[in-house]
GUGUTOR-940610 format. One record per atom (N, C-alpha, C): residue number from 0; residue in one letter; atom name; x, y, z. Coordinates in pm, whole numbers, padded with zeros to 5 digits. Atoms other than C-alpha are relative to their C-alpha. Example, Ala and Ser with C-alpha at 12.3 -4.5 7.8 and 13.67 -1.06 7.14 Angstrom:
# residues 2
0, A, N, 00089, -00119, 00000 .
0, A, CA, 01230, -00450, 00780 .
0, A, C, 00090, 00120, 00000 .
1, S, N, -00082, -00119, -00006 .
1, S, CA, 01367, -00106, 00714 .
1, S, C, -00077, 00109, 00073 .
***
This chain:
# residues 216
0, X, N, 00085, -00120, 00000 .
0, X, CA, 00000, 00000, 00000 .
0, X, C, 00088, 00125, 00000 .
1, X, N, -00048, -00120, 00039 .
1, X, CA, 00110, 00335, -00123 .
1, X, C, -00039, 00144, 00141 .
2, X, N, 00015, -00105, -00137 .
2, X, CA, 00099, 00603, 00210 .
2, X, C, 00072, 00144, -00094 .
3, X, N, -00003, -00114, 00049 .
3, X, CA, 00120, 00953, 00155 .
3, X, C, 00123, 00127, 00105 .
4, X, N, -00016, -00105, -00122 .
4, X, CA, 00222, 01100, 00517 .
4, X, C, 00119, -00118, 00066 .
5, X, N, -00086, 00070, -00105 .
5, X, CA, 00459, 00789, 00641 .
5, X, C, 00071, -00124, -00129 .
6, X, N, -00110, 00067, 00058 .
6, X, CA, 00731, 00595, 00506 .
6, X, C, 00008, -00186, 00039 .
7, X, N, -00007, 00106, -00040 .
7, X, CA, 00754, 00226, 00520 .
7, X, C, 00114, -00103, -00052 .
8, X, N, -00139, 00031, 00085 .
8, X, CA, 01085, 00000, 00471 .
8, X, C, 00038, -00148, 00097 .
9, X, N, -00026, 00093, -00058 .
9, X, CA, 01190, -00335, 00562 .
9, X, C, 00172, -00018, 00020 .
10, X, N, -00186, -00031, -00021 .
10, X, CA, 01603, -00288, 00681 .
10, X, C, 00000, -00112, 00055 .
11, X, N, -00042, 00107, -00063 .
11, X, CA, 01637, -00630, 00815 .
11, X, C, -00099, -00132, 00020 .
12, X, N, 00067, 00124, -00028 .
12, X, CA, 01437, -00992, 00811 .
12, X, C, -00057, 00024, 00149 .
13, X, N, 00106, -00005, -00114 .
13, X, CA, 01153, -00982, 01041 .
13, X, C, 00008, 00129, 00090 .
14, X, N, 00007, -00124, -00011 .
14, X, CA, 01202, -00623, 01087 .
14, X, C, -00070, 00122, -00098 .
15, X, N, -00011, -00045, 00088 .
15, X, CA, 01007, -00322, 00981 .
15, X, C, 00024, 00152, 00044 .
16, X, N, 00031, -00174, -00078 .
16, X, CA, 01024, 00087, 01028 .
16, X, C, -00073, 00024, -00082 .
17, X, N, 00143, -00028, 00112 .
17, X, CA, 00765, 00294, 00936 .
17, X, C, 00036, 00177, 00058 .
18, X, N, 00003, -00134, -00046 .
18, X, CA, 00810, 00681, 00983 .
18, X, C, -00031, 00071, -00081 .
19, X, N, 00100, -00107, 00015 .
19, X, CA, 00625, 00968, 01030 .
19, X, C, 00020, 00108, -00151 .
20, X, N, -00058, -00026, 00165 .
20, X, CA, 00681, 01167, 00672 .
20, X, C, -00087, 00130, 00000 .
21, X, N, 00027, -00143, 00040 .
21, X, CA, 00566, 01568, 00764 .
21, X, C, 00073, 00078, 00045 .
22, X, N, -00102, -00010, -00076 .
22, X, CA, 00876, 01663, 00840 .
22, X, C, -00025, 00182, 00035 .
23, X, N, 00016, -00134, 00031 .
23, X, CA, 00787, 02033, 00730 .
23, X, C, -00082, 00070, 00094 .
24, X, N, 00127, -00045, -00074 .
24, X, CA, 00486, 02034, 00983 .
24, X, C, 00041, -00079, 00132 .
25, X, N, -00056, 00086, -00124 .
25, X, CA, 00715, 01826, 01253 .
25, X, C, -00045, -00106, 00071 .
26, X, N, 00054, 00110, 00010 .
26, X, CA, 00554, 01545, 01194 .
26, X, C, -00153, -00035, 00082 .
27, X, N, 00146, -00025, -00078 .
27, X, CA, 00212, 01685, 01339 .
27, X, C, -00102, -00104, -00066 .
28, X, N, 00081, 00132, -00006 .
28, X, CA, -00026, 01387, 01354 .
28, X, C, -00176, 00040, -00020 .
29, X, N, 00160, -00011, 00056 .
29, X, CA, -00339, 01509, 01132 .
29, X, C, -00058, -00146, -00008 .
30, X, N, 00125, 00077, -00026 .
30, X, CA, -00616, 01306, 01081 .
30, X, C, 00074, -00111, -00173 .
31, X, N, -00091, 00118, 00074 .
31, X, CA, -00456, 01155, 00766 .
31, X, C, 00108, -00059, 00008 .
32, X, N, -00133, 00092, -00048 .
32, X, CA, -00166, 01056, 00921 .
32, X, C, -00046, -00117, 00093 .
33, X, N, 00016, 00144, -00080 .
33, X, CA, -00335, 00861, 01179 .
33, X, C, -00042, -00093, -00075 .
34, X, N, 00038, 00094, 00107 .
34, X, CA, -00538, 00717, 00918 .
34, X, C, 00095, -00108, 00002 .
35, X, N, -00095, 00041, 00120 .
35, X, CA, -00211, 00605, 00764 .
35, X, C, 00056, -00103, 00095 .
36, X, N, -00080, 00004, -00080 .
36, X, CA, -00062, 00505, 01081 .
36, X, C, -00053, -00162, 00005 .
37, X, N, 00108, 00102, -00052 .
37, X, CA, -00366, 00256, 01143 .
37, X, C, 00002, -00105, -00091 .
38, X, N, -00032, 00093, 00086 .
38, X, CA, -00346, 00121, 00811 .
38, X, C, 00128, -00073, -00025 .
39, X, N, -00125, 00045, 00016 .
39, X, CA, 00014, 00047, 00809 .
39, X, C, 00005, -00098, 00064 .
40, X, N, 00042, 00118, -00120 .
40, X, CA, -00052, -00101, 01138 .
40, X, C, -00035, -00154, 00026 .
41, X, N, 00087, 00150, 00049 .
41, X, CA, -00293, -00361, 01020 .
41, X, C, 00061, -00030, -00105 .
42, X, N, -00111, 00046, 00150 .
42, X, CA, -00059, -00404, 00713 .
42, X, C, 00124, -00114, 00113 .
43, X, N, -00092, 00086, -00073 .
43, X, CA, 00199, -00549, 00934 .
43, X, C, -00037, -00068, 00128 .
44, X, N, 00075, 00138, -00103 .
44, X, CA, -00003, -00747, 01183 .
44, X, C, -00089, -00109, -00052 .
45, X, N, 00050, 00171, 00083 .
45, X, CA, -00076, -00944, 00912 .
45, X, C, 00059, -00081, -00087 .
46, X, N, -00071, 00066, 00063 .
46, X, CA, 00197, -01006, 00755 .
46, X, C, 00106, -00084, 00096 .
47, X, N, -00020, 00052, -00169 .
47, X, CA, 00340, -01284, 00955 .
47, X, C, 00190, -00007, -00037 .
48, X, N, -00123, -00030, 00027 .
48, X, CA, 00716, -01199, 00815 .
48, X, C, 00046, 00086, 00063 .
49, X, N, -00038, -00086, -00127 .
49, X, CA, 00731, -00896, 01065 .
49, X, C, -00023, -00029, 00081 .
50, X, N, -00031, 00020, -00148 .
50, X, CA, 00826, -00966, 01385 .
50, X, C, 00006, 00128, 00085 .
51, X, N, -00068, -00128, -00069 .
51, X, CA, 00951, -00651, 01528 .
51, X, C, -00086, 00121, -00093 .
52, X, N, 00024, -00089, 00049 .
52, X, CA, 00819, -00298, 01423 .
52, X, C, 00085, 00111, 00027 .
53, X, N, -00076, -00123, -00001 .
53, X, CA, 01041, 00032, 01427 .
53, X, C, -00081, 00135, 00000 .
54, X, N, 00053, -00106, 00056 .
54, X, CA, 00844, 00378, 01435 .
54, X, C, 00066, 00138, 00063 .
55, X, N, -00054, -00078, -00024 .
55, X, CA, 01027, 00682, 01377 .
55, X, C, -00041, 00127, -00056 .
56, X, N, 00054, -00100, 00060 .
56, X, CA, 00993, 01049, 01292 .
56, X, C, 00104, 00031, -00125 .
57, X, N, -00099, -00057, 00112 .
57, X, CA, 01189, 01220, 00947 .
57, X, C, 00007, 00156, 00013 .
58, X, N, -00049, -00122, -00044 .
58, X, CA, 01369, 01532, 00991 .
58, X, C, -00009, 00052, 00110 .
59, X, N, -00083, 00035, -00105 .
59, X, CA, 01467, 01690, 01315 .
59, X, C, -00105, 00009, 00122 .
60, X, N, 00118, 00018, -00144 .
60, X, CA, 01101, 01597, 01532 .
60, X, C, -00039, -00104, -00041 .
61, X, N, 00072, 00117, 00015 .
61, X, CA, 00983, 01297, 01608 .
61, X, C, -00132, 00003, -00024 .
62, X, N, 00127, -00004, 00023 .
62, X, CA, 00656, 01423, 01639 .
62, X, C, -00068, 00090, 00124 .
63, X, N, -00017, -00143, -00095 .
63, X, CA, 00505, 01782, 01755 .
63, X, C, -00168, -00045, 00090 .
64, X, N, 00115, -00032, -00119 .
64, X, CA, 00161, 01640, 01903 .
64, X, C, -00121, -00026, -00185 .
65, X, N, 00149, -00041, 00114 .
65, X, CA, -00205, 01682, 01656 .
65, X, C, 00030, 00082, -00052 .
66, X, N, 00044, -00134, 00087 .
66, X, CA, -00233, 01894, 01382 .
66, X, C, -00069, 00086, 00058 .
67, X, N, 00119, -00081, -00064 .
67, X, CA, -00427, 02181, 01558 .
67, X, C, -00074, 00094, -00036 .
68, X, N, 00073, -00074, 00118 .
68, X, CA, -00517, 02355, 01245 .
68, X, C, -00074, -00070, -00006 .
69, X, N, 00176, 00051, 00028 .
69, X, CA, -00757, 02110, 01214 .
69, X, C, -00080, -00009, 00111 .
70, X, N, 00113, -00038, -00088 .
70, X, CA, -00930, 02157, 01488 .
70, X, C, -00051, 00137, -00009 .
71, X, N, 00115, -00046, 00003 .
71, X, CA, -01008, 02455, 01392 .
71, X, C, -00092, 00085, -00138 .
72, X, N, 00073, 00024, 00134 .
72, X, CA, -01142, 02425, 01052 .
72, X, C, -00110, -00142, 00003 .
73, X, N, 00090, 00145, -00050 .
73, X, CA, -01286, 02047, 01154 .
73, X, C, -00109, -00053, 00079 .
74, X, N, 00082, 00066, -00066 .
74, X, CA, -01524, 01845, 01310 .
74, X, C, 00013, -00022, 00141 .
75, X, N, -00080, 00045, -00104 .
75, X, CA, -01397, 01824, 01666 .
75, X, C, -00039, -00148, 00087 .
76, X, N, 00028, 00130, -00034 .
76, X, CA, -01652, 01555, 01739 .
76, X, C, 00067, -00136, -00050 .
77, X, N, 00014, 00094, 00072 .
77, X, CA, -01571, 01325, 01446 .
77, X, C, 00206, -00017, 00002 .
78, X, N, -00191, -00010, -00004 .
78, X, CA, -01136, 01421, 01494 .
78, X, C, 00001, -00065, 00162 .
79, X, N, -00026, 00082, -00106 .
79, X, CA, -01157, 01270, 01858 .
79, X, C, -00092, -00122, 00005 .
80, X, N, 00033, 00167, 00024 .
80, X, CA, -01360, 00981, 01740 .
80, X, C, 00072, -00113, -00041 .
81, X, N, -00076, 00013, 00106 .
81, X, CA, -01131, 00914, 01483 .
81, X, C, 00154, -00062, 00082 .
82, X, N, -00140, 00007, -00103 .
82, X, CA, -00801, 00969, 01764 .
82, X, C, -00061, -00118, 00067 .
83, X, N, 00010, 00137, -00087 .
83, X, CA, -00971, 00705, 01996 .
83, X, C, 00040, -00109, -00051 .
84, X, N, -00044, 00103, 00112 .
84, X, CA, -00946, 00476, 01697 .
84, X, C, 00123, -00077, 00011 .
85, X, N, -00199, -00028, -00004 .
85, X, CA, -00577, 00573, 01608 .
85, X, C, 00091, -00063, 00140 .
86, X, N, -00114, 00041, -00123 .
86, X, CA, -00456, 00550, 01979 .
86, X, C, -00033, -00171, 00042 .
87, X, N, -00006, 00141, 00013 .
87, X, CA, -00633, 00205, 02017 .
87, X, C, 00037, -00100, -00057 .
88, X, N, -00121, 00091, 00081 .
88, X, CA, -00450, 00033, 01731 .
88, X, C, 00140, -00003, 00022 .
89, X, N, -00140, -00018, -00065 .
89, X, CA, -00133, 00179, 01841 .
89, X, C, 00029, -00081, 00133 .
90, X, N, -00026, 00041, -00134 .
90, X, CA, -00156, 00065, 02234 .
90, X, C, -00052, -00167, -00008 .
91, X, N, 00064, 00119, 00012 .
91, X, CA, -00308, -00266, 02116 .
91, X, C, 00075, -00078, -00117 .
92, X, N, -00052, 00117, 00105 .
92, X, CA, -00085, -00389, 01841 .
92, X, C, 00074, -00078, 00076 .
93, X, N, -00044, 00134, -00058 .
93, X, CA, 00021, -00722, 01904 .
93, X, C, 00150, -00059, -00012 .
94, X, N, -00137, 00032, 00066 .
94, X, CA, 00372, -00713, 01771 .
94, X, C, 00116, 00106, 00088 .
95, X, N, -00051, -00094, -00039 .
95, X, CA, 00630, -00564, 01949 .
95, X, C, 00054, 00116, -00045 .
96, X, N, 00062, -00158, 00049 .
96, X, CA, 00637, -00196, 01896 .
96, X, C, 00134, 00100, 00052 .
97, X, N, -00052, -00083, -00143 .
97, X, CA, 00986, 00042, 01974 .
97, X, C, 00012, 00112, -00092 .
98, X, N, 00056, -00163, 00017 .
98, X, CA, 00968, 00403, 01948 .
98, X, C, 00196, 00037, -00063 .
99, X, N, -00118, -00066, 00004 .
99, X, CA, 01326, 00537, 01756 .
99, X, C, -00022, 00154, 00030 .
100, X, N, 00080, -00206, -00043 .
100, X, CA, 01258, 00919, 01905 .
100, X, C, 00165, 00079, -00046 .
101, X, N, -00124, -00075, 00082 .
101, X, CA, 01508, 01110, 01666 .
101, X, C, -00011, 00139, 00065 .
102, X, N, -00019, -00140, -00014 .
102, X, CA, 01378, 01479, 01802 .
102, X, C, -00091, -00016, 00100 .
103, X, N, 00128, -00033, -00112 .
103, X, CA, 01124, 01656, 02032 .
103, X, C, -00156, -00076, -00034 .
104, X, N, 00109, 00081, -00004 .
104, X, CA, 00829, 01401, 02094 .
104, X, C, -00090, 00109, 00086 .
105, X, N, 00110, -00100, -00062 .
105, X, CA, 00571, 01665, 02215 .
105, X, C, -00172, -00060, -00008 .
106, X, N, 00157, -00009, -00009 .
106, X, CA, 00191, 01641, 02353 .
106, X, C, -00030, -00137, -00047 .
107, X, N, 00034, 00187, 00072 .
107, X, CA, 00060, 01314, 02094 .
107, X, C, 00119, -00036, -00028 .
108, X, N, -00119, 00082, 00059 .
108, X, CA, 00412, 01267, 01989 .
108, X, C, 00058, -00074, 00140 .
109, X, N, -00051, 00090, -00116 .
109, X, CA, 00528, 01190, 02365 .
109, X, C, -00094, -00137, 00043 .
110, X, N, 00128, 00061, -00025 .
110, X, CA, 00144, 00993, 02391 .
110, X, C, 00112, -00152, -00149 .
111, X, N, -00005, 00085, 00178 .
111, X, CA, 00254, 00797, 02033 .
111, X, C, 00141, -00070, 00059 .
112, X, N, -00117, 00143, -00077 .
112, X, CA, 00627, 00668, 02207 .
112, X, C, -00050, -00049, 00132 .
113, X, N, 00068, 00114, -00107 .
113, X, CA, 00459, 00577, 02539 .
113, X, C, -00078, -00107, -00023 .
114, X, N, 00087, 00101, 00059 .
114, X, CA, 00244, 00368, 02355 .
114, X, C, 00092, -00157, -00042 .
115, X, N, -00129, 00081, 00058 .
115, X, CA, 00553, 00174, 02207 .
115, X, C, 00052, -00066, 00115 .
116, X, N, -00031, 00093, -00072 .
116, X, CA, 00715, -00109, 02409 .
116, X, C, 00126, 00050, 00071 .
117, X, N, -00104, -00052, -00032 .
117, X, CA, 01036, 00056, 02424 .
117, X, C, 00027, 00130, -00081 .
118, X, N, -00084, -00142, 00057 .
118, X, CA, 01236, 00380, 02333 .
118, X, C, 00115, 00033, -00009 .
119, X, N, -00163, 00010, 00016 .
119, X, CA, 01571, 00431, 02201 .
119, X, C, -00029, 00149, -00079 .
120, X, N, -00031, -00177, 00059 .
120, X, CA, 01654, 00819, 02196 .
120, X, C, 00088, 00056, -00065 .
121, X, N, -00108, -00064, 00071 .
121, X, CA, 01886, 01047, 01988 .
121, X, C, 00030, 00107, 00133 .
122, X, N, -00099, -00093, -00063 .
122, X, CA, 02093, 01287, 02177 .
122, X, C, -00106, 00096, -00005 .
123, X, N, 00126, -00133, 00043 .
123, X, CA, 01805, 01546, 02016 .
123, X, C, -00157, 00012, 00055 .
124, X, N, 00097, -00004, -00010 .
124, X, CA, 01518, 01419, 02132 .
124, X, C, -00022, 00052, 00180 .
125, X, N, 00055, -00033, -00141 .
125, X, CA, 01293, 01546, 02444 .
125, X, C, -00136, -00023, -00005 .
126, X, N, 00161, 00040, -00034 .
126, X, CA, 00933, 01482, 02583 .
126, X, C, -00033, 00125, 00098 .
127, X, N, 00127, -00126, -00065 .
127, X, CA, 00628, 01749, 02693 .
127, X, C, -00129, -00031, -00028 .
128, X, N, 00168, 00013, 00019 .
128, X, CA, 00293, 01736, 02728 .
128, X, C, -00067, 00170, 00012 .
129, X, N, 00036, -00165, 00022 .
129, X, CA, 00259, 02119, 02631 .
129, X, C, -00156, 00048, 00021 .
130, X, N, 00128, -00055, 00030 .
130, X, CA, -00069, 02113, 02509 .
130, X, C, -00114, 00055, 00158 .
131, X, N, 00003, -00033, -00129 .
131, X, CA, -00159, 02161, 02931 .
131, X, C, -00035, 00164, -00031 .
132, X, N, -00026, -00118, 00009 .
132, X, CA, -00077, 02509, 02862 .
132, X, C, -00109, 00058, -00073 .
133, X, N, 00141, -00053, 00083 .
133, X, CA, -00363, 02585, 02597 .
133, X, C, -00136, -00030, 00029 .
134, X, N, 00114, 00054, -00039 .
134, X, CA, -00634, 02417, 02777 .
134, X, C, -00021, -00128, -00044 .
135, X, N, 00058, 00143, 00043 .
135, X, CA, -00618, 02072, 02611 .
135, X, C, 00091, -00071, 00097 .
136, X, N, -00047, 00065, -00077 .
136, X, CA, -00594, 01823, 02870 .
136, X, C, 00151, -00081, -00037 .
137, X, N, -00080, 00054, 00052 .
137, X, CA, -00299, 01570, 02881 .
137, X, C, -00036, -00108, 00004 .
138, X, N, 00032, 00098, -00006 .
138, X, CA, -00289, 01204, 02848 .
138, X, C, 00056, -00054, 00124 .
139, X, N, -00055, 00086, -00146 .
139, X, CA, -00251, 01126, 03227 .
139, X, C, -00016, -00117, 00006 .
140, X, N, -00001, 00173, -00058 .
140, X, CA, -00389, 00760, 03264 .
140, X, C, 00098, -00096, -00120 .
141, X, N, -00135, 00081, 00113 .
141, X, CA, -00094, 00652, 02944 .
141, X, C, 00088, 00056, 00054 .
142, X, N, -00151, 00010, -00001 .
142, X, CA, 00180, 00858, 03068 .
142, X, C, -00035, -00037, 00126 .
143, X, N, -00015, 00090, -00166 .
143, X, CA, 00116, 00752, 03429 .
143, X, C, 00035, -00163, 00033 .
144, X, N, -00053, 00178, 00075 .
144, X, CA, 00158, 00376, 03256 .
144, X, C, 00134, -00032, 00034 .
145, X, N, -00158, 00055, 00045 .
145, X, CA, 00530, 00411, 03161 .
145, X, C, 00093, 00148, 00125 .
146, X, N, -00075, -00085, -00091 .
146, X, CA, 00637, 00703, 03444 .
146, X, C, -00095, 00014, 00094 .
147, X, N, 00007, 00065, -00115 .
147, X, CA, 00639, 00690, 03815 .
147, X, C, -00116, 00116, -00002 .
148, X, N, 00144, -00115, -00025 .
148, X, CA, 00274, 00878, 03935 .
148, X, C, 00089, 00158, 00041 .
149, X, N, -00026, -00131, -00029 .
149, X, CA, 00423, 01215, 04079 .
149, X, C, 00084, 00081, -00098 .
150, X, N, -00036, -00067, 00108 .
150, X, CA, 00603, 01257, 03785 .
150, X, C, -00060, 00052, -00147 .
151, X, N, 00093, -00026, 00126 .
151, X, CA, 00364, 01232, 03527 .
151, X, C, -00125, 00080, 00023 .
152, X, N, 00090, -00101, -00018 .
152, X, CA, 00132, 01420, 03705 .
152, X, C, 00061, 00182, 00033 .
153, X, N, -00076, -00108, 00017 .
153, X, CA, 00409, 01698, 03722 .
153, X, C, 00009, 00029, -00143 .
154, X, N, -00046, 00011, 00165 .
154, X, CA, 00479, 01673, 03334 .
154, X, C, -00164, 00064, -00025 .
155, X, N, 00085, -00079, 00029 .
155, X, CA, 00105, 01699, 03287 .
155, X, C, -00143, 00122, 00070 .
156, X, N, 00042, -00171, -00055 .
156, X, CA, 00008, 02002, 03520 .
156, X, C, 00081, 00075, -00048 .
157, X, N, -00074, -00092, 00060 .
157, X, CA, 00294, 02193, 03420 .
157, X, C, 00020, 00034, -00098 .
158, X, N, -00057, -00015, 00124 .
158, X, CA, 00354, 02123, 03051 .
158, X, C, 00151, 00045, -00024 .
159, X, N, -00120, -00004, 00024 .
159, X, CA, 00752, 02147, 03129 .
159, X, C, 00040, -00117, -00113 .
160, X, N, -00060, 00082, 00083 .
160, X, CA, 01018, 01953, 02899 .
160, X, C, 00073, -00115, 00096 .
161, X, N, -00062, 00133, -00052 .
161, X, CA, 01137, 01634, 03020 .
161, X, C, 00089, -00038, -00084 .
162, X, N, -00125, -00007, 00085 .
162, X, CA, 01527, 01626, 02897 .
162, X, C, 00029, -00171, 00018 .
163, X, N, -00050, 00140, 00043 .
163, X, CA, 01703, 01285, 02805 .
163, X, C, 00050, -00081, 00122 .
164, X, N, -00031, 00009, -00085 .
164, X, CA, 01887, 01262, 03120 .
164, X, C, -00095, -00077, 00105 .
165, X, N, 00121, 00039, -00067 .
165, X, CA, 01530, 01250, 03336 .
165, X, C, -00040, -00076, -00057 .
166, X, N, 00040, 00092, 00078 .
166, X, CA, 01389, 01033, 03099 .
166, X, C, 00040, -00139, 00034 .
167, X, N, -00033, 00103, 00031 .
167, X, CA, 01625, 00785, 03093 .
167, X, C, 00003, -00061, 00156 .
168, X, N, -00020, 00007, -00158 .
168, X, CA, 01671, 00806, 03488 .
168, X, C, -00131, -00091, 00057 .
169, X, N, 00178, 00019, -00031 .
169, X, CA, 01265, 00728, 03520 .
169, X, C, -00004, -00109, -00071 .
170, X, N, -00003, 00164, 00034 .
170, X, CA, 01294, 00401, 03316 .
170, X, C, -00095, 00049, -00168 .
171, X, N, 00099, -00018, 00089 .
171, X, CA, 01068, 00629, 03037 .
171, X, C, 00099, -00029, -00177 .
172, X, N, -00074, 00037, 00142 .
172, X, CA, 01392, 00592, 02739 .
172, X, C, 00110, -00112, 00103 .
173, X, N, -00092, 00104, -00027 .
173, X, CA, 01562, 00279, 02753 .
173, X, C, 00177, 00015, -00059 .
174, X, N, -00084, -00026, 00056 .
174, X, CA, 01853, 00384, 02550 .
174, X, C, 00052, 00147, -00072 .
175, X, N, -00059, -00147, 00041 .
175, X, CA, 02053, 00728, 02447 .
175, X, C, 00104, -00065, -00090 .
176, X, N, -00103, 00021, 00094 .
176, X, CA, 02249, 00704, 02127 .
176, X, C, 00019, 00132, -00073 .
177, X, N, -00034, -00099, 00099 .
177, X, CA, 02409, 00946, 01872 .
177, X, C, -00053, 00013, -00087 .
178, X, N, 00074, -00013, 00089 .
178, X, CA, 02197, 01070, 01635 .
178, X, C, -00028, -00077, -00098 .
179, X, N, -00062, 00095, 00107 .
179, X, CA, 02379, 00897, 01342 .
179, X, C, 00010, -00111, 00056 .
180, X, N, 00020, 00156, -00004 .
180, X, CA, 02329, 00574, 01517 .
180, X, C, -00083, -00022, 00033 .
181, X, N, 00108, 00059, -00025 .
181, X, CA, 01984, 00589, 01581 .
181, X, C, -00064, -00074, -00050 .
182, X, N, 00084, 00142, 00026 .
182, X, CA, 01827, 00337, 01367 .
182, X, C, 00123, -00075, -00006 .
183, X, N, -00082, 00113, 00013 .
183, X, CA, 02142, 00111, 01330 .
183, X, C, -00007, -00065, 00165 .
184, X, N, 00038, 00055, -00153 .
184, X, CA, 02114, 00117, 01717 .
184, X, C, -00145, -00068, 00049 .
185, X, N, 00093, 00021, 00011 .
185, X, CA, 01764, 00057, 01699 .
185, X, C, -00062, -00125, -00063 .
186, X, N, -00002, 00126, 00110 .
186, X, CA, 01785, -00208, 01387 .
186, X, C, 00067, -00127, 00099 .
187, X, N, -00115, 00107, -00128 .
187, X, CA, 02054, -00393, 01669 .
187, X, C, -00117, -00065, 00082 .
188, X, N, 00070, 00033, -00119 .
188, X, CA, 01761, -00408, 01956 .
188, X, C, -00149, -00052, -00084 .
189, X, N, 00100, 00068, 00051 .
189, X, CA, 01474, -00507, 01698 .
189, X, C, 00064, -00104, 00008 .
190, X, N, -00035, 00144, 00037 .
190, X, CA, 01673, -00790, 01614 .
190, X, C, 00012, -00079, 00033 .
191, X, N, -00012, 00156, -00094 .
191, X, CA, 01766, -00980, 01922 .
191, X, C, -00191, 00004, 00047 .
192, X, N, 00184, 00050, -00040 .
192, X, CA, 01345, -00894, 02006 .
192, X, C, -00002, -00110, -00093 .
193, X, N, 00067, 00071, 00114 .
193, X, CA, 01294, -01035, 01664 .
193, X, C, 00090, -00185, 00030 .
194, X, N, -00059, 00155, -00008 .
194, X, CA, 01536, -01397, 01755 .
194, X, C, -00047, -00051, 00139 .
195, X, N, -00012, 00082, -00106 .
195, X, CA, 01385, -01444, 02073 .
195, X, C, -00153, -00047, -00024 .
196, X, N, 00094, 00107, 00028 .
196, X, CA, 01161, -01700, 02061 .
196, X, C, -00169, 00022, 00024 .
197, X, N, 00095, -00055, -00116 .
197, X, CA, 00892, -01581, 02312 .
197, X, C, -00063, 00155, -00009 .
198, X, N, 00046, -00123, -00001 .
198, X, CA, 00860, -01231, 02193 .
198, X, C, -00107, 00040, -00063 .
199, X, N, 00160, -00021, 00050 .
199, X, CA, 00536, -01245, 02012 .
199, X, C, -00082, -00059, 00129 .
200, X, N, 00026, 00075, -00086 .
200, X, CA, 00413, -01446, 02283 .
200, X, C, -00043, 00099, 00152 .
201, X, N, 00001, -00116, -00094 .
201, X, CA, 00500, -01185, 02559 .
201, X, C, -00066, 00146, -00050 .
202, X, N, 00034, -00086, 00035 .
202, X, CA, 00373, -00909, 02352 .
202, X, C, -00149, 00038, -00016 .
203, X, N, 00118, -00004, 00001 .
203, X, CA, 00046, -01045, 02332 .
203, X, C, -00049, 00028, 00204 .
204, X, N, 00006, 00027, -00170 .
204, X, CA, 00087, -01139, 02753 .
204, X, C, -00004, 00189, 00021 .
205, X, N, -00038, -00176, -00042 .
205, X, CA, 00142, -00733, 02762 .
205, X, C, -00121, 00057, -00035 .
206, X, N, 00189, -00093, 00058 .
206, X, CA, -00199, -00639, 02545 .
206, X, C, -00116, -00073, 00113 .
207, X, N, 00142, 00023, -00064 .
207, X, CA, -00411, -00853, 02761 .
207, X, C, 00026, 00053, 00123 .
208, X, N, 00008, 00001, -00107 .
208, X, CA, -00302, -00753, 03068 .
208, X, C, 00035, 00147, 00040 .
209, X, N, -00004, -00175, -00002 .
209, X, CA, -00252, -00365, 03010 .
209, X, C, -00172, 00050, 00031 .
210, X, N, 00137, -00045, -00022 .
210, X, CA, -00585, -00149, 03109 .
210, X, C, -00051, 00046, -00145 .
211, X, N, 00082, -00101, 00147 .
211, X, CA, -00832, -00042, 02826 .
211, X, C, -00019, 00158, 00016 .
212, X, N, -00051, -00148, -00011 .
212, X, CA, -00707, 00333, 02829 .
212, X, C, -00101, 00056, -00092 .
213, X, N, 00095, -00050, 00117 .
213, X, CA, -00917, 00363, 02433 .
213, X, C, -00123, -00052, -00053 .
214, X, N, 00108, 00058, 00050 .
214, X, CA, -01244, 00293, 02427 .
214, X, C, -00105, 00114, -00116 .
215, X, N, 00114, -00079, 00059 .
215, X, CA, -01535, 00455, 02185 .
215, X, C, -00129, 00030, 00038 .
***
């Protein structure tokens, strides 16, 4: 399938990446991107040749959060119908899932690597849940998931930046690499997922036993 907004590439047997592709708009997560995201999604949870998944951003953000021009030209009912969707295929795929976070993961972009199994950061990247600041809530009961309660309820009252350092300290990035070795570093840690025997297995043991965060 031909995607418009995201990139898709197989770099290694039973490996795939798939990244975000608005680099110009910092990889802001309109309504056709999730689309895209969803379909890709179900593209590779059915092909039983991927093992491992990769999702990264192109150019220097991983991903700034929602488009928020469309909210306000849009539907706002039928754009958070739509997101429930999106975030439920994401937190529910069955394949293990790791986040390469090349730049600033902001608001849905920090929501979009918590979702992911793991996270392997660039030197560049950072996490916020900004949107606090404008009146749109944050996603407390997901980041409260993967970071300790008093912190994630600091992150989203305040809408501060959460640097690489904290991150990695809090158990929220598993790995800090050099820019230029972020997917080869990344391609490395799909791969022993992808040879161990048990890792589809455990990945499913992880969806049933996580809370239903996205319902409709």
């Amino acid at each position: 399938m031909a995607y418009e907004y995201l990139k898709k590439e197989l770099p290694d047997t039973g490996i795939a990446l798939i990244a975000l592709n608005r680099p110009e708009k910092r990889n802001a997560l309109s309504t056709q991107l999730r689309h895209e995201i969803v379909d890709c999604l179900g593209e590779l949870e059915a092909d039983d040749s991927v093992r491992v998944v990769i999702l990264t951003g192109e150019g220097p953000s991983f991903c700034a959060g929602f488009d928020l021009k469309e909210f306000e030209t849009g539907d706002s009912e039928s754009i958070f119908k739509q997101a429930t969707e999106y975030h439920r295929v994401v937190y529910t795929f069955p394949k293990p899932l790791i986040a390469a976070v090349n730049g600033p993961a902001f608001a849905g972009g920090m929501d979009l690597a918590a979702m992911c199994d793991l996270r392997v950061a660039s030197e560049n990247a950072s996490f916020a849940q900004p949107q606090v600041r404008m009146g749109v809530p944050a996603a407390y009961d997901l980041i409260s998931r993967v970071l300790p309660q008093s912190l994630a309820r600091e992150l989203c009252l305040t809408g501060r930046t959460m640097g690489l350092e904290e991150a990695r300290a809090c158990g929220f990035v598993n790995t800090i690499v050099a820019p230029d070795q972020l997917l080869a570093e990344t391609i490395v840690l799909a791969r022993e997922i992808s040879d161990a025997l048990a890792s589809q297995s455990m990945k499913r043991q992880f969806v049933e036993n996580q809370p239903d965060l996205f319902t409709n």
